[in-house]
DRENDO-267996 format. One line per 5 residues: for each residue x, y, z of C-alpha. Coordinates in Angstrom, 1 decimal, decimal comma, padded with zeros to 4 digits. Layout:
BEGIN
X:Y:Z ~ ...
//
This chain:
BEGIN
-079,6:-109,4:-001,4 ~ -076,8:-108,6:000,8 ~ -076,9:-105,9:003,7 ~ -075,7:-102,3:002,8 ~ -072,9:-102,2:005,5
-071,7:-106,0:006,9 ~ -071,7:-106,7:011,0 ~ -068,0:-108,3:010,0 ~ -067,0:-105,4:008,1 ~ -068,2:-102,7:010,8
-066,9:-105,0:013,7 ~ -063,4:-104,8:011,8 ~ -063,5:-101,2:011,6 ~ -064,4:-100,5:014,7 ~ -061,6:-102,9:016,0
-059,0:-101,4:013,8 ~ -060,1:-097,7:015,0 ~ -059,5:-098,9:018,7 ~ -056,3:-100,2:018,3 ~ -055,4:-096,7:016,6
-056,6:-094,7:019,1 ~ -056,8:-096,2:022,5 ~ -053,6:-095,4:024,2 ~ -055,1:-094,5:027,0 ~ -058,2:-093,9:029,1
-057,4:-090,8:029,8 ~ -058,3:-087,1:028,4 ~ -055,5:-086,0:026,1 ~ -055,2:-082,4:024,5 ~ -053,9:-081,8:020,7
-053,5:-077,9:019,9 ~ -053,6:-076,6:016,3 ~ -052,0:-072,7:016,7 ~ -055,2:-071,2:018,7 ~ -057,7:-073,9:017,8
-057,3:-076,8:020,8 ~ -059,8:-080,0:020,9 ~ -059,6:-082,5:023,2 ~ -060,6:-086,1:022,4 ~ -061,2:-088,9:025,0
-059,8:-092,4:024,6 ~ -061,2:-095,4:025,9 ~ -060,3:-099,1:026,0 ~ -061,4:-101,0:024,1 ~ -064,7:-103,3:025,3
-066,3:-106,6:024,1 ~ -070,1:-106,6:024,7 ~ -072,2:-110,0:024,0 ~ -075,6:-109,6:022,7 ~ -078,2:-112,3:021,9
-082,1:-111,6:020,5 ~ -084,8:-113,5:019,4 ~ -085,4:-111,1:016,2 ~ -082,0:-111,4:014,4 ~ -083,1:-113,7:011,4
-080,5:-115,8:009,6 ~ -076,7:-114,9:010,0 ~ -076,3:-114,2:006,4 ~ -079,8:-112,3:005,8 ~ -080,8:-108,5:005,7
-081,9:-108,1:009,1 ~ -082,6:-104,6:010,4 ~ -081,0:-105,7:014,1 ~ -078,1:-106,7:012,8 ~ -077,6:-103,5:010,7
-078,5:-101,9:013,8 ~ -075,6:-103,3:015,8 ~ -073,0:-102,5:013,2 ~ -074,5:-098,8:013,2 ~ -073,7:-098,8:017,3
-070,1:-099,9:016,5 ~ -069,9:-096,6:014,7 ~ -071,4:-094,6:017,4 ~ -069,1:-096,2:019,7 ~ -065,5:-097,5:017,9
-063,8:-098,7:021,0 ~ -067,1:-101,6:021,4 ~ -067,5:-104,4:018,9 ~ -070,5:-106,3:019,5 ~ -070,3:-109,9:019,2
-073,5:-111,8:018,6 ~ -074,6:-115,0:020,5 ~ -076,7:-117,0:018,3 ~ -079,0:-119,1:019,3 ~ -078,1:-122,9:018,1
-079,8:-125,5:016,4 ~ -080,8:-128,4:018,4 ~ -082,3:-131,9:017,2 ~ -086,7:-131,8:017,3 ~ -088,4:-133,7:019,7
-089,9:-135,5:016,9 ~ -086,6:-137,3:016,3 ~ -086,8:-135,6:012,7 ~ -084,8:-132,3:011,9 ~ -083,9:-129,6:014,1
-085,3:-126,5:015,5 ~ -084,0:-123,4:017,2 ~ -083,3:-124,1:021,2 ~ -085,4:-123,3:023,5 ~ -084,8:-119,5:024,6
-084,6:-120,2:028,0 ~ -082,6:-123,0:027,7 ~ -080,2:-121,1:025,4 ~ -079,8:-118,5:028,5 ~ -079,5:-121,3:030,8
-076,6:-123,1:029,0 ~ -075,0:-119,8:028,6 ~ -075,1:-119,2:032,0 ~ -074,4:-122,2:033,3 ~ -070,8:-122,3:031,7
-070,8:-118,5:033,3 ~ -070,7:-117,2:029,4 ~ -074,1:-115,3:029,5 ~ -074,7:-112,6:026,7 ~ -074,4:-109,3:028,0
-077,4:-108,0:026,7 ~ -080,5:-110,4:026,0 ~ -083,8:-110,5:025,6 ~ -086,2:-112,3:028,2 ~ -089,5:-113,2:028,2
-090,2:-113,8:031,6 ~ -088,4:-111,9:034,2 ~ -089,5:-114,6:036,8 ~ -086,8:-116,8:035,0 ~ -083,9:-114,7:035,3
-084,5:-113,1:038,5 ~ -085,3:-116,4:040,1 ~ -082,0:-118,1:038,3 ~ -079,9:-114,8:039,3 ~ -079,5:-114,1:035,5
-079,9:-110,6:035,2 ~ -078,5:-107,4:036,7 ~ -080,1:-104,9:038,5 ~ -080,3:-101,6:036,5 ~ -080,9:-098,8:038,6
-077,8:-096,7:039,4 ~ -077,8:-096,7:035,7 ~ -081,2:-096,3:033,8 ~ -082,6:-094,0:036,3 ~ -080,3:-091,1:036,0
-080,2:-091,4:032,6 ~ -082,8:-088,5:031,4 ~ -083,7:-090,5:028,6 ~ -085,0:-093,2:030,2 ~ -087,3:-091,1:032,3
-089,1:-089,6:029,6 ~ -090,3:-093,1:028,6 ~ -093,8:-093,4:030,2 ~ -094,0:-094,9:034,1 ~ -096,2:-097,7:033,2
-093,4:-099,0:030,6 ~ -090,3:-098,3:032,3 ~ -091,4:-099,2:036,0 ~ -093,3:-102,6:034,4 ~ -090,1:-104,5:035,6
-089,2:-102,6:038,3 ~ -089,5:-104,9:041,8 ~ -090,3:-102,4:044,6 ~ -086,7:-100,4:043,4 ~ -085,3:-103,2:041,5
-085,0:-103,0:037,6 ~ -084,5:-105,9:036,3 ~ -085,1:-105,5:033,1 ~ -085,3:-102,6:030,4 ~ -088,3:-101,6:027,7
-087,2:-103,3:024,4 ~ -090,2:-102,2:021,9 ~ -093,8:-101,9:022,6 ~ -097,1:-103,5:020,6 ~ -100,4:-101,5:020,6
-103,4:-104,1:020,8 ~ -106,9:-102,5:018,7 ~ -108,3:-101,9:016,1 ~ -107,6:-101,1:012,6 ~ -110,0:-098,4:010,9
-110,6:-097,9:007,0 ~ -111,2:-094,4:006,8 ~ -112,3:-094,6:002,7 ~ -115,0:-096,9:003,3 ~ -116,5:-094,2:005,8
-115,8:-091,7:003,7 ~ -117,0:-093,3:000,4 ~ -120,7:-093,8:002,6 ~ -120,6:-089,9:004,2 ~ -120,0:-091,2:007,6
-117,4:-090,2:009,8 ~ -115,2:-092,6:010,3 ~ -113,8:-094,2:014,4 ~ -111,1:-092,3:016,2 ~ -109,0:-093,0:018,9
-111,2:-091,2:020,9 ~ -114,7:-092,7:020,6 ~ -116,8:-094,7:023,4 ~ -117,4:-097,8:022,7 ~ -121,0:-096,9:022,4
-119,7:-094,4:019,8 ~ -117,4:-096,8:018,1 ~ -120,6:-099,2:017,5 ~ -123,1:-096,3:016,2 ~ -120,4:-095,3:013,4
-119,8:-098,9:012,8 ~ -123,4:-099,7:012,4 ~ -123,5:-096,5:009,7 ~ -121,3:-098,4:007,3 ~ -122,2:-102,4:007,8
-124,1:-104,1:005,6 ~ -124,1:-108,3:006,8 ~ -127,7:-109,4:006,8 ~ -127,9:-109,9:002,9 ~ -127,3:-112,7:000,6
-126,4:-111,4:-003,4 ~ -122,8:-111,1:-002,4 ~ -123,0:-107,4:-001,9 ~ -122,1:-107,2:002,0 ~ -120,1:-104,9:004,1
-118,8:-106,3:007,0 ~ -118,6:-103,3:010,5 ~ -116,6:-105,4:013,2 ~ -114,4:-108,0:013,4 ~ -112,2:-109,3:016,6
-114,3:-109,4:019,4 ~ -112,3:-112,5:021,5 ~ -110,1:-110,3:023,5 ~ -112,6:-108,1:024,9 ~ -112,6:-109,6:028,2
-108,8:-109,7:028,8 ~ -108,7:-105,2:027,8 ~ -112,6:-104,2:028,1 ~ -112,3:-104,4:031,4 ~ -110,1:-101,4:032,2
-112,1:-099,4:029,9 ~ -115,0:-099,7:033,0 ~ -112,7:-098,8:035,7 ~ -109,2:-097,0:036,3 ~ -108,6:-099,5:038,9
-107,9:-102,9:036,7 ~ -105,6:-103,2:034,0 ~ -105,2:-106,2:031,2 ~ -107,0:-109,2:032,4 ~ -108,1:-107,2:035,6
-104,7:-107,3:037,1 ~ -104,6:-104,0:039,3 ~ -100,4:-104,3:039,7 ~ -100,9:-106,8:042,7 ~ -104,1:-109,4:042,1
-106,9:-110,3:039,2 ~ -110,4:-109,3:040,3 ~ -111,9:-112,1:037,8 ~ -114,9:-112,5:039,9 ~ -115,0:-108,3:040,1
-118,2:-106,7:038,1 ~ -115,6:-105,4:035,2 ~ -114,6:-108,8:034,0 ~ -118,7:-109,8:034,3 ~ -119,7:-106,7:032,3
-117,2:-107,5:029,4 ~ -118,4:-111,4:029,1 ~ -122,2:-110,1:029,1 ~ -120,6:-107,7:025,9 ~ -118,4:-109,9:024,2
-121,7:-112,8:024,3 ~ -124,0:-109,6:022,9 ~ -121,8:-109,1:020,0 ~ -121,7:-112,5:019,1 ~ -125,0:-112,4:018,2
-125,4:-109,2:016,3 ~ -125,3:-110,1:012,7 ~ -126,1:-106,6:011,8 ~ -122,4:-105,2:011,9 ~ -120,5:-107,8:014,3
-119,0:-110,5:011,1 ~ -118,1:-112,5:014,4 ~ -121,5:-113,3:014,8 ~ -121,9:-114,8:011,1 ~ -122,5:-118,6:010,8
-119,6:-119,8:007,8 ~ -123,0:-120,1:005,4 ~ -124,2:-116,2:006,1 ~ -121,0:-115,3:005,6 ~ -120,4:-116,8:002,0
-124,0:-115,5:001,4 ~ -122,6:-112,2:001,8 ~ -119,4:-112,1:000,3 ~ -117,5:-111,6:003,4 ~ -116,6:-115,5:004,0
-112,7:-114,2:002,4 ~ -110,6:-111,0:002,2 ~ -113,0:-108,6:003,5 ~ -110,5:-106,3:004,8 ~ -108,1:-106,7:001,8
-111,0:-106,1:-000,5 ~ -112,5:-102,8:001,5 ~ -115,2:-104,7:002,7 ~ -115,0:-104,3:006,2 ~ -115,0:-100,9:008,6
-112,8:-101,9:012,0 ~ -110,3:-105,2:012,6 ~ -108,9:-106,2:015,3 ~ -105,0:-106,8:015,5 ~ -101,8:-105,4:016,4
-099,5:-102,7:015,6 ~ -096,6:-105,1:014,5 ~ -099,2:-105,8:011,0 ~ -099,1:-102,0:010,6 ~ -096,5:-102,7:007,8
-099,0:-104,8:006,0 ~ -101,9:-101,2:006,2 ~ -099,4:-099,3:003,4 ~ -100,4:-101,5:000,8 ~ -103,9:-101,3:000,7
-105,8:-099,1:-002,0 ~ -107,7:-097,6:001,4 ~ -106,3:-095,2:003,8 ~ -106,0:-097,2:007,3 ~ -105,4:-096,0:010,3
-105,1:-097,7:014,1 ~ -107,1:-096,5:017,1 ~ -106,4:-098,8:019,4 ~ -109,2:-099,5:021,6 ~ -112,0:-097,5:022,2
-112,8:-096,4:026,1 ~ -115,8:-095,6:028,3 ~ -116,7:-091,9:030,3 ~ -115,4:-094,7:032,9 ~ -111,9:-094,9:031,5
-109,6:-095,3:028,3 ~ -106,4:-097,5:028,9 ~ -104,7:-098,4:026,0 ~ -103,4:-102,5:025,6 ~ -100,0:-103,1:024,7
-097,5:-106,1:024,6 ~ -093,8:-104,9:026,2 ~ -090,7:-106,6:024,8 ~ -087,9:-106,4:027,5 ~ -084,3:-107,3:027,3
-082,1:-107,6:030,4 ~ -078,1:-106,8:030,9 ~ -076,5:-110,1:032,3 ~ -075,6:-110,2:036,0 ~ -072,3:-111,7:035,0
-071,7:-109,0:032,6 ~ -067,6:-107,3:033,5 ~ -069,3:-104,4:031,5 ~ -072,5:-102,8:032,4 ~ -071,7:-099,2:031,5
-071,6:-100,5:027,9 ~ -073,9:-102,9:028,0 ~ -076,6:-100,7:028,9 ~ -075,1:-098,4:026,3 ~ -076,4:-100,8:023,7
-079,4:-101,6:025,6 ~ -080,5:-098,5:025,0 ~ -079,0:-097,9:021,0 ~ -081,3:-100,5:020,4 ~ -084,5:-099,6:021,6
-085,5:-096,7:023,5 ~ -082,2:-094,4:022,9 ~ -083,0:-091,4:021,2 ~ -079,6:-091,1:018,6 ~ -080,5:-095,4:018,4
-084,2:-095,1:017,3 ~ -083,0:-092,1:014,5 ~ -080,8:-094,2:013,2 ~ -083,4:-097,1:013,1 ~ -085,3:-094,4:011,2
-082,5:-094,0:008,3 ~ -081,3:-097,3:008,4 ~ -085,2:-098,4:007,5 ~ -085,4:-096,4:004,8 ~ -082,3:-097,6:002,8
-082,8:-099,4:-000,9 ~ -080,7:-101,2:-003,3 ~ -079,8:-100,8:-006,7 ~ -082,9:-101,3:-007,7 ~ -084,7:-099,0:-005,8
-086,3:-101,6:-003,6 ~ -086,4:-101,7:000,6 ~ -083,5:-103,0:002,0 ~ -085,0:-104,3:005,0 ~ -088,6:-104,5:005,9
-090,5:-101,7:006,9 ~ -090,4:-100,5:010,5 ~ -093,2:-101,2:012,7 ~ -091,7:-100,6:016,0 ~ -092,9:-096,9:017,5
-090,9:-095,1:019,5 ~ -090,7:-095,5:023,1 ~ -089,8:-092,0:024,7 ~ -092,7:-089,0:024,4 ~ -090,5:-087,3:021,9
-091,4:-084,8:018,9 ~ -088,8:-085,6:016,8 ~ -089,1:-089,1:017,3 ~ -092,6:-089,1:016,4 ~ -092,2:-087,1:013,1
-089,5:-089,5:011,7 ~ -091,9:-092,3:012,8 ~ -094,9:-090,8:011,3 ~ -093,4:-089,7:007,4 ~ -093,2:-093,2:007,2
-096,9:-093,8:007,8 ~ -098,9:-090,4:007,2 ~ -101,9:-091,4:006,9 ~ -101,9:-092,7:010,7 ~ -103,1:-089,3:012,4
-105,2:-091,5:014,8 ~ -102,4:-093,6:015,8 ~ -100,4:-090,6:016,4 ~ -102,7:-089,8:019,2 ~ -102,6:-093,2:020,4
-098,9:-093,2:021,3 ~ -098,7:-089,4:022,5 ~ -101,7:-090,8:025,1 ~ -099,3:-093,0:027,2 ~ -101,9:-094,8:029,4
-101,5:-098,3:029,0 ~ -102,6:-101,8:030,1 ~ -100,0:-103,7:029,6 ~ -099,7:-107,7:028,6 ~ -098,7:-109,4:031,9
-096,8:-112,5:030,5 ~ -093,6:-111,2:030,5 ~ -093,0:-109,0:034,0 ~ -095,7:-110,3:036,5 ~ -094,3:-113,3:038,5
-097,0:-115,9:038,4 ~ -099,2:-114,6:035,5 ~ -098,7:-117,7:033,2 ~ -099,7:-120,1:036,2 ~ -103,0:-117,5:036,6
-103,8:-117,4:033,2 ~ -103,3:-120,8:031,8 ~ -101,4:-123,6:033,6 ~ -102,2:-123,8:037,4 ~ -105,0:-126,6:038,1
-108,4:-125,6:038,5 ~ -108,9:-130,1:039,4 ~ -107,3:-132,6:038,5 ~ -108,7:-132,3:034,6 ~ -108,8:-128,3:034,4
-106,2:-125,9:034,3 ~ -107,6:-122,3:034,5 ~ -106,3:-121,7:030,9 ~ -109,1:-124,4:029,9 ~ -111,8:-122,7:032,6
-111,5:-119,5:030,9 ~ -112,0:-121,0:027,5 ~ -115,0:-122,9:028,4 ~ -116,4:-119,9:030,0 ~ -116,3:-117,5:027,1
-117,6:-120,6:025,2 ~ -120,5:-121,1:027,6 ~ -119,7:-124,5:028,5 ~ -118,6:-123,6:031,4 ~ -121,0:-121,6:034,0
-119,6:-118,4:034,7 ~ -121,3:-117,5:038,0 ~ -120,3:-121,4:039,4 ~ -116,4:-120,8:039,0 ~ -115,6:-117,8:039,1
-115,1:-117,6:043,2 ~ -112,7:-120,6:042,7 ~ -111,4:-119,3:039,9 ~ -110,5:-115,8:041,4 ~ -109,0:-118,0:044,3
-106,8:-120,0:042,3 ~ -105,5:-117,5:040,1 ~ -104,6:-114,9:042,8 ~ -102,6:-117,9:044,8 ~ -100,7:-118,2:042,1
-099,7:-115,1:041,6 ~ -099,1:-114,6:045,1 ~ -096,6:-117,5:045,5 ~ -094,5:-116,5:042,5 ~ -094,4:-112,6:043,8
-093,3:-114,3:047,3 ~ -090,8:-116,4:046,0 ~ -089,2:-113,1:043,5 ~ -088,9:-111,2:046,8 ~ -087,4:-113,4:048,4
-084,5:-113,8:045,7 ~ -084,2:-110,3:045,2 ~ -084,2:-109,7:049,1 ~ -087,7:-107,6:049,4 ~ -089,1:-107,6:052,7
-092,6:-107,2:053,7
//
C-alpha cells in the first residue's frame, strides 16, 4: 500500500514553493484597492532529521507522513531524512541496523550530525558534546510550558535543556470493565488504593478450580518494586530515585518486596502465583485476557492499540496508589537538536511538529485517521497521548478510544514517576551493569533478590552503596562537561 501523500512528493513541493516565493527575508506589502495583506518571506532552510521509529523507506509509516505534513506547515523547510544504515552482524551472517549510538557518532564525527534526533541516553550526547542546549528557545515558547514539569524539566541539567519530550508511555494496568460488569461488581479505576484495587479484583477471580471454568483477577506483579514504591511515599520516584540518589535499602523498596513475594503466593486472584499445572487445570494456562478471562493486566500504553479489538470494553488505570501517595510510571522518549545544527530556530520548529506542538499533534490526529480505497487504516492506529494539558487535544485523542474514561483521568493527573534510563546520568550502571564483585553486577543482585536467592537484608547496604556511587560519578562527570559548579 503506498502512503496517501509521498515525503518526495511533499519535499518537491515545498522546494518548488520556496523558490517561488523567497525573494527575500523581509516583510513585503501587496494592496488589492482597500484590501492590503502582508506575507513574510523566508529563505529557504534544510533541516536533517533521523528517528528510531521511521520503518522502511518505502513503507506507510505515520512519521514520515508526519514530516511531509510539516513541509506544508512550513514551505521554505524540506526535511531531509538520515537513515540509519545497515551494517554486517556480529555473527558474520547478514546485517542488522547500526547501532544508534554509533549511527550518532559517525554522523558526528564527519561533523554531519542530524539536526534533529532521537537519544536514548542524554549521558551520551552531553558527554560527546552532541547536543544543543535548548533553553533560550523551549522555555519561552508557551507551549512547551504547559507540558507538565516532571516531563519537560526530566532533561533539564540545573538550567540546561538538553533534550526535549518526544512521546510519553503510561506503565499499569489494563482493566476489563464487562467482566465486572457481567458479575455486578464495579469494576478498578484510576483512582483506587491498592487495597481497593485487590478487594474488587478478588470479587471477580475465580483460580483455585480445576474443570476448566477459571477467571483469572491479576496478572503482572514483577515491576512492583521498581513503581510501588512511590505509591508509599511522595519522596521516591521509579526505582526509589528521589531526582538525586536510590534509597534501595529505604523502608519503601522493603515494603514493596514483602508485597510483590505476598502476591506470589495468592492463588486466589494473583494468576502469577499459579504453578504451569494449576493453571492448565483452570483454563487460564493461554489467552486469558483475549478470551475475557481475566480482570486487570499489566502492560503499557503503547499496546493500547491492540484493547479496540477485543469483544470487552478495556480501559487503562495505570497504577493504583496508597492514602500515602499516587505517582503515575511512565517511559519518556526524548529527541535532541544537534549542537552542530546552522539552524536551531527550525530545528526546534520540527522538534516540536513532531511531538509535543499543538497544530503537530492535530495533525497526527487526522493524519491517523486516513484509509484507502478500500476503507482500511492507512497507518496503524495512534497510541501516542498527547503531551501538553490541553482540552482539545484530549478530545481528538479520546474519539479515537471512547471507551478509555479511566485513562482520560490518568493523563489529565500529571504526576509522574518517570523511567530513569534515558535522562539520569549513571542509572544504567545503578540498575544493571556496575559490579556488585567480581561475579555480580547489581543488574544480577536485584534479580536474585526478588527471586530469593539472594538475601535481601545481607546486600542491600552494599547494594545502596554501589548504586548511588554510580550515579554520583556519572552526575559529576555531566557537570563537569556542561560546566555546573557545585
Amino acid at each position: 500500500m503506498k502512503r496517501i501523500l509521498s515525503i518526495a512528493l511533499a519535499i518537491l513541493t515545498a522546494a518548488a514553493a520556496v523558490a517561488c516565493e523567497t525573494v527575500t527575508t523581509q516583510p513585503t506589502t501587496t494592496t488589492a484597492g482597500t484590501a492590503a495583506t502582508t506575507t513574510e518571506y523566508h529563505e529557504p532552510v534544510n533541516v536533517t532529521y533521523a528517528a528510531w521509529n521511521l520503518g522502511a523507506i518505502d513503507s506507510d509509516n505515520l512519521e514520515r507522513e508526519m514530516l511531509a505534513a510539516f513541509t506544508e506547515e512550513y514551505p521554505w523547510i524540506t526535511v531531509e531524512i538520515i537513515e540509519r544504515p545497515m551494517v554486517p552482524d556480529t555473527s558474520g551472517v547478514g546485517e542488522v541496523l547500526q547501532v544508534w549510538n554509533e549511527f550518532l557518532g559517525a554522523r558526528a564525527s564527519q561533523g554531519e550530525l542530524p539536526d534533529v534526533y532521537f537519544t536514548d541516553s542524554t549521558e551520551v550526547v552531553i558527554t560527546n558534546d552532541w547536543a544543543r542546549e535548548m533553553s533560550d528557545l523551549a522555555l519561552a515558547d508557551p507551549e512547551f510550558m504547559n507540558i507538565s514539569p516532571d516531563i519537560r524539566d526530566a532533561a533539564n541539567y540545573d538550567g540546561h535543556l538538553m533534550a526535549l519530550p518526544y512521546a510519553i508511555y503510561y506503565f499499569g494496568y489494563y482493566v476489563n470493565k464487562t467482566l465486572f460488569e457481567n458479575n455486578n461488581a464495579d469494576y478498578p479505576v484510576f483512582g483506587d488504593t491498592w487495597d481497593e484495587f485487590v478487594v474488587k479484583l478478588k470479587q471477580v477471580a475465580k483460580q483455585n478450580v480445576t474443570d476448566g471454568s477459571g477467571v483469572g483477577g491479576l496478572f503482572g506483579i514483577d515491576r512492583i518494586p521498581e513503581w510501588y514504591p512511590a505509591q508509599l511515599s511522595q519522596d521516591v520516584g521509579w526505582y526509589t530515585y528521589d531526582g538525586s540518589m536510590l534509597h534501595l535499602d529505604g523502608p519503601e523498596f522493603e515494603a514493596s518486596l514483602d508485597l510483590m513475594w505476598d502476591l506470589a503466593q495468592d492463588k486466589s486472584f494473583v494468576m502469577n502465583a499459579l504453578s504451569a499445572e494449576e493453571l492448565e487445570a483452570a483454563g487460564l494456562a493461554t489467552q486469558a485476557w483475549e478470551s475475557s478471562r481475566l480482570g486487570a493486566m499489566w502492560d503499557a500504553s503503547w499496546n493500547l492499540a491492540s484493547m479496540l479489538d477485543r469483544e470487552f470494553d478495556v480501559d487503562f488505570i495505570a497504577t493504583p496508589g496508597t492514602e500515602a501517595a499516587h505517582q503515575i510510571p511512565i517511559v519518556l522518549d526524548l529527541m535532541c537538536v544537534s549542537s552542530q545544527t546552522d539552524h536551531p530556530e527550525e530545528a526546534y520548529l520540527l522538534a516540536k511538529w513532531m511531538s509535543f506542538g499543538k497544530a503537530g499533534y492535530l495533525k497526527r490526529i487526522e493524519l491517523s485517521q486516513l484509509v484507502d480505497n478500500e476503507g482500511n487504516p492507512v497507518f496503524a492506529t495512534l497510541n501516542m497521548t498527547p503531551l501538553q494539558a490541553d482540552e482539545d487535544l484530549l478530545d481528538a485523542f479520546f474519539e479515537i478510544y471512547p471507551t478509555f474514561t479511566e485513562f482520560r483521568t490518568v493523563i489529565s493527573y500529571q504526576e509522574y514517576i518517570i523511567e530513569p534510563f534515558k535522562h539520569v546520568p549513571g542509572y544504567a550502571k545503578a540498575r544493571w551493569n556496575e559490579e556488585y564483585n567480581a561475579v555480580t553486577t547489581l543488574g544480577q543482585i536485584y534479580d536474585g533478590v526478588l527471586a530469593q536467592s539472594i538475601s535481601y537484608a545481607d546486600v542491600k547496604t552494599t547494594w545502596n552503596e554501589l548504586a548511588n556511587d554510580a550515579l554520583e560519578t556519572a552526575r559529576a562527570s555531566v557537570y563537569e562537561k556542561l560546566g555546573i559548579v557545585g
